[in-house]
N, C-alpha and C positions, 0 to 999 in steps of 0.2 A: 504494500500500500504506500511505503513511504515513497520507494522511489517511482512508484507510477506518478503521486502526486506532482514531484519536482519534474519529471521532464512532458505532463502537461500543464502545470503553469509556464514554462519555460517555448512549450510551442506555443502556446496561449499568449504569452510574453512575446514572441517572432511573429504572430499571425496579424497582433492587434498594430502594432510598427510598418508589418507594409499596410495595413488597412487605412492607417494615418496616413502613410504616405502618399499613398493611391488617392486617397480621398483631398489630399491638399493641392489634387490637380487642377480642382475646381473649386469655385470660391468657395474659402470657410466662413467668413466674416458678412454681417448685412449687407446686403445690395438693394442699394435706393428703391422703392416704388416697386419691389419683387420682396423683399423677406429674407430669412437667409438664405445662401448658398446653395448649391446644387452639393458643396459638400462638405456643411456644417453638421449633418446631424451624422452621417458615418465618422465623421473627424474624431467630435466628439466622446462617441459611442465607444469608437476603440482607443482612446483615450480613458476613459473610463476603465472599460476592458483593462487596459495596460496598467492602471492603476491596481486592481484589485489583482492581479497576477504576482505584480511585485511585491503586497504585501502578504500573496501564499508565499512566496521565496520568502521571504523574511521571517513568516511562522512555520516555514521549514526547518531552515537552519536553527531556527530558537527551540524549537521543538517545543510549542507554545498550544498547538492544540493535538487531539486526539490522533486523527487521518497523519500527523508529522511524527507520532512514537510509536503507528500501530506498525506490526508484521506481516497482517494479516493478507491475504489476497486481495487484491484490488477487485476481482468481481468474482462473485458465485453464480452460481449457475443459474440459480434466479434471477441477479442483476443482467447475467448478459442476455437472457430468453428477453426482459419485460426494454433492453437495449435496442435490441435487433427487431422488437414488435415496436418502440416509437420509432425508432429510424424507419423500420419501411412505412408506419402512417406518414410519417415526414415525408419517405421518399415518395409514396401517391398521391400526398399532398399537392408537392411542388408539380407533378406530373398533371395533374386538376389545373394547374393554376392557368395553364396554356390555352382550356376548352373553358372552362369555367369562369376563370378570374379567379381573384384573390377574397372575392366576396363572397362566393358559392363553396372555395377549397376550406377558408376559414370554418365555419361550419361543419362542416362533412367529419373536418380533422377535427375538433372538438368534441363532438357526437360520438366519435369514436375512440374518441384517447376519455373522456368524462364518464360518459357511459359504460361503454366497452371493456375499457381498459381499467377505469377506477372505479366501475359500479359504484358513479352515483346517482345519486334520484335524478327522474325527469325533471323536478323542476329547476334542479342545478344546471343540469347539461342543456336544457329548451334556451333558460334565462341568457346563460353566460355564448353559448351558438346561437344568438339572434343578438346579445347587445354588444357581444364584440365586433362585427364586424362594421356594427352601427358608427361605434366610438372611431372603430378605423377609417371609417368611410370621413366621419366628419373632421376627425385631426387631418388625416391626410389629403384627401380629396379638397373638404369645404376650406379648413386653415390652411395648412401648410401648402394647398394648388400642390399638388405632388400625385399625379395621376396612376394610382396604381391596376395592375393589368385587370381589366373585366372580361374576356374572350366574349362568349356570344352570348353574354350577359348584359353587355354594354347599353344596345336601348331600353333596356329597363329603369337605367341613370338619367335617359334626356331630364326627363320630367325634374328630378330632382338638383340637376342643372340649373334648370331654367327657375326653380323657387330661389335657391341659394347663392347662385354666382352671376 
């Protein structure tokens, strides 16, 4: 466990660096009469990332929490089954996102990781797969103008176009 920690805070650490990097190809900072950047919020975000990486490095070497003094194996066999079941809702996810959008895959993937996967009640799984995509639609779409993909879902938004923007 110890050393699986250090060398994924450590790619974690390498991944969030080009992230920034990548991302300060485009503006980070406000742009007049637009908002910020095309690449304030990834800048950021693995900025953040790079933050909290370097302080597991740091509660590595201190040997400050649990996962930094255990022996034990980093995954059992229950960890890597319930692994390999969110990766591939992830990976059909993102394969949704292409015909569907990110409005319809959101959903779907919830339904199934809430439900499915965390046997919780309907009203948990209806609630949180009907208002996240809400809240996503409106940070990103209505504030942020950050178009995300809709596939052939897309006239279903005129309308709500045309109230909001």
């Amino acid at each position: 466990m110890r050393r699986a920690e250090l060398v994924t805070a450590v790619l974690m650490a390498a991944f969030s660096i080009y992230l920034m990097w990548k991302s300060a190809e485009l503006e980070v900072g406000w742009v007049p009469d637009e908002g910020p950047g095309g690449g304030a919020w990834p800048f950021w975000l693995a900025a953040v990332m790079l933050a909290c990486t370097v302080w597991i490095i740091i509660n590595w070497f201190r040997k400050s929490t649990a996962p930094a003094q255990s022996t034990a194996r980093y995954m059992d066999s229950y960890a890597m089954n319930m692994f390999l079941l969110v990766g591939g809702g992830l990976f059909v996810m993102i394969g949704l996102v292409h015909f569907i959008g990110m409005y319809g895959a959101i959903p779907i993937f919830l339904v199934y990781y809430l439900r499915i996967l965390g046997r919780h009640s309907w009203t948990l799984t209806l609630s949180t797969s009907i208002g996240a995509p809400v809240v996503v639609f409106f940070f990103f779409d209505i504030a942020m103008r950050i178009d995300l993909p809709k596939g052939y879902l897309e006239p279903l938004f005129f309308p709500l176009y045309d109230i909001f923007l």
